[in-house]
Short mmCIF file of the C-alpha atoms (twelve columns), coordinates in Angstrom:
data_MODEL
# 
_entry.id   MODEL 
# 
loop_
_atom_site.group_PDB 
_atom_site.id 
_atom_site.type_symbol 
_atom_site.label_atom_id 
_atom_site.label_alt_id 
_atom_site.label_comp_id 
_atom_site.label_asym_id 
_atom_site.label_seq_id 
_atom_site.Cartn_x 
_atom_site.Cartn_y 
_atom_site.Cartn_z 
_atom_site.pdbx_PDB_model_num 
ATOM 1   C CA . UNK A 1   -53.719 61.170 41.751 1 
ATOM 2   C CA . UNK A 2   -55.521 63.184 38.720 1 
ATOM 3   C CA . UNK A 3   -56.537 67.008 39.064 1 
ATOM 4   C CA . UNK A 4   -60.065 68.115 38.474 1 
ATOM 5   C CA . UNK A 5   -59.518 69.600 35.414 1 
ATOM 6   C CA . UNK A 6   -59.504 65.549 33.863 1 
ATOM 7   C CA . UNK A 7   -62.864 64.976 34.908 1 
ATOM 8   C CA . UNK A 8   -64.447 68.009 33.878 1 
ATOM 9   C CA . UNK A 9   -66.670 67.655 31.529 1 
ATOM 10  C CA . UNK A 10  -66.596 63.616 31.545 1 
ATOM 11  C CA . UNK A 11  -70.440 62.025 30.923 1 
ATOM 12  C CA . UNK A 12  -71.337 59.922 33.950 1 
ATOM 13  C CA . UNK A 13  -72.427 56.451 32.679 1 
ATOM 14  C CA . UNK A 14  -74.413 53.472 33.918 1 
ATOM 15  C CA . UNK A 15  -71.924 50.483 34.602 1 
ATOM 16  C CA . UNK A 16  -74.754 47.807 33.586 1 
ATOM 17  C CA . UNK A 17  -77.085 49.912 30.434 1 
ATOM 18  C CA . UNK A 18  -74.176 52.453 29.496 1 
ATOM 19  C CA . UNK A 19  -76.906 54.859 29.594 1 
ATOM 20  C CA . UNK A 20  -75.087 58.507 30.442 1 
ATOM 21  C CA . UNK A 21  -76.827 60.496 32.702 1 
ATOM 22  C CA . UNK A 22  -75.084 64.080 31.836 1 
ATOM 23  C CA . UNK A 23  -71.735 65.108 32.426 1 
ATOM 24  C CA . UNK A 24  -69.688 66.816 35.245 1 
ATOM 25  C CA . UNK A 25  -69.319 70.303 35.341 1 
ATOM 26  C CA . UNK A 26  -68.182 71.144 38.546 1 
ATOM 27  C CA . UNK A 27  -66.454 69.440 42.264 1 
ATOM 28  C CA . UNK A 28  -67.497 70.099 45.801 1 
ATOM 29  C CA . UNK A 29  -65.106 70.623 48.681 1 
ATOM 30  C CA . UNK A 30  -65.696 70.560 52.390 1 
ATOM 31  C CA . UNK A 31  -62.275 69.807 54.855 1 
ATOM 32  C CA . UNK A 32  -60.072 68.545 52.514 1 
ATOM 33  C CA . UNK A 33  -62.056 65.844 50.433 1 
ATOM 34  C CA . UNK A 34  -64.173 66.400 47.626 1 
ATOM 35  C CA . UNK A 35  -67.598 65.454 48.530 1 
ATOM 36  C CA . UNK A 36  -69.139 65.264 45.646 1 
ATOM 37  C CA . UNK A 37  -69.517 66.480 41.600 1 
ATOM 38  C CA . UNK A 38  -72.180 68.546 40.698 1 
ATOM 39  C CA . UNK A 39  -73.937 66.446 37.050 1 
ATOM 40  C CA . UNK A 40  -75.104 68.334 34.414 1 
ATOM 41  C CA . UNK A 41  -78.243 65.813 33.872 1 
ATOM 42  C CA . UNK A 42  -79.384 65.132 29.857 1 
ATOM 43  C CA . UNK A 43  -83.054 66.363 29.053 1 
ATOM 44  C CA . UNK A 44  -84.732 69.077 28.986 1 
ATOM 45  C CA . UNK A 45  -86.570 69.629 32.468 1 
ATOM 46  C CA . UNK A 46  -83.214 68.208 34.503 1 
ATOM 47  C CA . UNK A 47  -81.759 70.664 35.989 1 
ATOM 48  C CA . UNK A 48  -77.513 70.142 38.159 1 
ATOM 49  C CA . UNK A 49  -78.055 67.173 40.615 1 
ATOM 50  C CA . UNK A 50  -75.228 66.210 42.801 1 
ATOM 51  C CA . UNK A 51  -73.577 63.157 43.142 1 
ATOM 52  C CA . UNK A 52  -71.835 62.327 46.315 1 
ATOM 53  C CA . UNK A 53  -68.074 60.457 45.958 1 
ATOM 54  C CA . UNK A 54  -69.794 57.508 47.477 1 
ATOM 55  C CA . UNK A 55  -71.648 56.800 45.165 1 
ATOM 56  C CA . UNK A 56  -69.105 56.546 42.289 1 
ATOM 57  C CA . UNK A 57  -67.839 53.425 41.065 1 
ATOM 58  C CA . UNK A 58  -64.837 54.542 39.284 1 
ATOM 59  C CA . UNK A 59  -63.721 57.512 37.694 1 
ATOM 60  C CA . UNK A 60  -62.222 56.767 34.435 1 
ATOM 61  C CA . UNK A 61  -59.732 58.357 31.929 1 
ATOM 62  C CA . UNK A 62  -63.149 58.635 29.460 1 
ATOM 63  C CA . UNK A 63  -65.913 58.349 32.068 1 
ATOM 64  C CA . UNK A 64  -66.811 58.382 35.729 1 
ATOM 65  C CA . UNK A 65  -68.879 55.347 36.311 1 
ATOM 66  C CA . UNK A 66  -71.869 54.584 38.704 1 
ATOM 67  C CA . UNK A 67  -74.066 51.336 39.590 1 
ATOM 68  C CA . UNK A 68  -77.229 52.875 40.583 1 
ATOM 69  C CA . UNK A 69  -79.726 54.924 39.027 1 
ATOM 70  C CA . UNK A 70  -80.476 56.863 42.273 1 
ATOM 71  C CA . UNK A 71  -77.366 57.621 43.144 1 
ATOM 72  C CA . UNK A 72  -78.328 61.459 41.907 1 
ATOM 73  C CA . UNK A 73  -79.793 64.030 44.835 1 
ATOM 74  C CA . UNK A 74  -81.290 67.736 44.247 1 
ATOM 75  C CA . UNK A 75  -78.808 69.663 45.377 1 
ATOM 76  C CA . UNK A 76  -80.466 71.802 47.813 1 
ATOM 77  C CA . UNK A 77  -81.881 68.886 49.070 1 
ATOM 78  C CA . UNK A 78  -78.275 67.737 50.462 1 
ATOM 79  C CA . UNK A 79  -76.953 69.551 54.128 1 
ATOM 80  C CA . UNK A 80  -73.565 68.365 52.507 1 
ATOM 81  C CA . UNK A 81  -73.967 70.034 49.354 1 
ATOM 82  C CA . UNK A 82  -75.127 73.562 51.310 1 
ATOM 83  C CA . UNK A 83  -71.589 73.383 53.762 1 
ATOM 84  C CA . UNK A 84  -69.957 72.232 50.450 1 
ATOM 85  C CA . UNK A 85  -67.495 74.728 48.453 1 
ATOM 86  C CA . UNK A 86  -67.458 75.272 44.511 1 
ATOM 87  C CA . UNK A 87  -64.489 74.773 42.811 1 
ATOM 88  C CA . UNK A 88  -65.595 75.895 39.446 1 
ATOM 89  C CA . UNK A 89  -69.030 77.153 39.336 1 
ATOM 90  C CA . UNK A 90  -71.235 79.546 42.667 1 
ATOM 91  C CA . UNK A 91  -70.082 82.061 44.968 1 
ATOM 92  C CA . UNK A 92  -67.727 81.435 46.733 1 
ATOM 93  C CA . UNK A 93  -65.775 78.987 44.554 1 
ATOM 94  C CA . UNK A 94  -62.252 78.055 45.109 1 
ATOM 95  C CA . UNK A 95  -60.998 78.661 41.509 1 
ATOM 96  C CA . UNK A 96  -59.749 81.994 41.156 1 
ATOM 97  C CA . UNK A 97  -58.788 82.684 44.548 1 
ATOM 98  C CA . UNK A 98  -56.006 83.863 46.506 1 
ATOM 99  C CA . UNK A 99  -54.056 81.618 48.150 1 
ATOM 100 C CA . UNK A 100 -52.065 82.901 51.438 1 
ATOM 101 C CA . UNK A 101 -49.957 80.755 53.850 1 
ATOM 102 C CA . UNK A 102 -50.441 80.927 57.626 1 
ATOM 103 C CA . UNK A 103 -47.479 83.469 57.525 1 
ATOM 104 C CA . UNK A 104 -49.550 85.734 55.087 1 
ATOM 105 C CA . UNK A 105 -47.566 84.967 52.070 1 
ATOM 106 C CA . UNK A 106 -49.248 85.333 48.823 1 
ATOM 107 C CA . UNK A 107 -48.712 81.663 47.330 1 
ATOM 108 C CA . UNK A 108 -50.967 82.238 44.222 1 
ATOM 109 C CA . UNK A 109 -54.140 81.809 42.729 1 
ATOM 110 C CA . UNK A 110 -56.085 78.501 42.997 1 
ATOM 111 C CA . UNK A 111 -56.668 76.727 39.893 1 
ATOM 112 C CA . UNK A 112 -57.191 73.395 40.402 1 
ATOM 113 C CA . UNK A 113 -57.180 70.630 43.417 1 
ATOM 114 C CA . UNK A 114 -55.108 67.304 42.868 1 
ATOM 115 C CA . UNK A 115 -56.807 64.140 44.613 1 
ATOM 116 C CA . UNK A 116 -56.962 60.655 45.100 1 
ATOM 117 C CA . UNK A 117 -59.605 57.934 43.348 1 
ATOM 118 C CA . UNK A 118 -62.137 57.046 45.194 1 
ATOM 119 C CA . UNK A 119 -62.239 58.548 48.255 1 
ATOM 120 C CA . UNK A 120 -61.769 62.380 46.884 1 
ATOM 121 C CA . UNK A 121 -58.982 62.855 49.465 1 
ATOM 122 C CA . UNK A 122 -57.117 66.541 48.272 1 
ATOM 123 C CA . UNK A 123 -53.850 65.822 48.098 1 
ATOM 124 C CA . UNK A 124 -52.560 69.491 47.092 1 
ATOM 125 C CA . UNK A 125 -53.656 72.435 45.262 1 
ATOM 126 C CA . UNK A 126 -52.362 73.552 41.895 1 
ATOM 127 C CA . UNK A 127 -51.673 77.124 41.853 1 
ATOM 128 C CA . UNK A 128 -50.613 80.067 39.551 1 
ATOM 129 C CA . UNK A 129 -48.625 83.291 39.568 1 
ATOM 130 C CA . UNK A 130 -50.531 84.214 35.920 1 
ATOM 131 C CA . UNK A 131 -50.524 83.670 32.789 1 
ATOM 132 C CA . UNK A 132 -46.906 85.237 32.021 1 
ATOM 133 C CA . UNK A 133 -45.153 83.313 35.557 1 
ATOM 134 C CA . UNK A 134 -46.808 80.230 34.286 1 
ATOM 135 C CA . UNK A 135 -45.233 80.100 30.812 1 
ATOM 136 C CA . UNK A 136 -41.678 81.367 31.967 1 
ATOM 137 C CA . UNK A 137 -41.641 78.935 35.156 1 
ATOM 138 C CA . UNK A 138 -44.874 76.911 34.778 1 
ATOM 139 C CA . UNK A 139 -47.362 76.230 37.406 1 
ATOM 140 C CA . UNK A 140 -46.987 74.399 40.642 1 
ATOM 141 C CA . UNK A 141 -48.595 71.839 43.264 1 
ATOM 142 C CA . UNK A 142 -48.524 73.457 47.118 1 
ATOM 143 C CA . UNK A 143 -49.939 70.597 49.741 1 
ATOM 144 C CA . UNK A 144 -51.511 71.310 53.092 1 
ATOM 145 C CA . UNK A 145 -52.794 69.993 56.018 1 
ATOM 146 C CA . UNK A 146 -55.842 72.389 56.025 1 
ATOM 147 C CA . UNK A 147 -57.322 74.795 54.115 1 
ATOM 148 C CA . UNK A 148 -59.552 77.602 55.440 1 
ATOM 149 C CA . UNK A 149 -61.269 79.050 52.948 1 
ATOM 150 C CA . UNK A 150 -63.212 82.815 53.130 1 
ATOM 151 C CA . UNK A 151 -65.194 84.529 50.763 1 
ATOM 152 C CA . UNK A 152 -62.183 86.547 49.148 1 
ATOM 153 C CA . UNK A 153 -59.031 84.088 49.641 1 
ATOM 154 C CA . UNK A 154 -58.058 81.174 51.276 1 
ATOM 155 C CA . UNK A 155 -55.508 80.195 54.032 1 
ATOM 156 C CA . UNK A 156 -53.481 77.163 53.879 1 
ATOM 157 C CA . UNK A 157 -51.070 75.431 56.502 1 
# 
């Protein structure tokens, strides 16, 4: 289990030329599984291109590894990455947000998602009270069944 945070901003290299395509600067979230990481591609007329968890051979402590060359979509191209949420990066993105239990508890503010090699399954969600809560007590995973999330907070149970 690693949190998103570890593989932001690792380049995502070719298994068999170790040519890196770009690096990853952001996940994608739709019903509790990441479906994908959104590549910022090397060159100058590349723009993002997603890259669906299928695709990935491994995920490394250095780099996330792939086998194929065309493994890389447009994103708008993708119905997956339109129904897809942001963590990081676009409106709405998870990061930031207000986390509320079903009983409409205020559990904290997203920061980061925890989840599972390869598949993308999330297995919780790593949330703060702020900066001051999170030096005197530290921050905390909450885990969930499902996760509803709106465009100003998000509902877990």
């Amino acid at each position: 289990m690693r949190t998103f945070a570890t593989v932001q901003g690792l380049p995502v290299v070719h298994t068999e030329t170790g040519y890196e395509y770009g690096r990853v600067i952001d996940a994608l979230l739709l019903d509790n599984h990441i479906t994908g990481l959104l590549i910022n591609m090397k060159g100058w007329l590349n723009r993002h291109q997603f890259l669906q968890m299928q695709h990935i051979f491994s995920i490394g402590e250095q780099a996330v590894m792939v086998q194929s060359e065309t493994c890389f979509e447009t994103c708008h191209s993708q119905p997956i990455y339109q129904e897809s949420i942001h963590l990081v990066l676009g409106k709405p993105k998870l990061r930031g947000m207000e986390l509320f239990s079903v009983r409409g508890d205020l559990l904290g503010l997203v920061e980061d998602v925890y989840f599972s090699d390869p598949l993308g399954m999330i297995e919780g969600y790593k949330v703060t009270d702020g900066l001051l809560a999170d030096l005197t007590k530290g921050q905390h995973m909450l885990q969930g069944h499902h996760l509803v999330i709106g465009k100003e907070r998000a509902i877990l149970s």
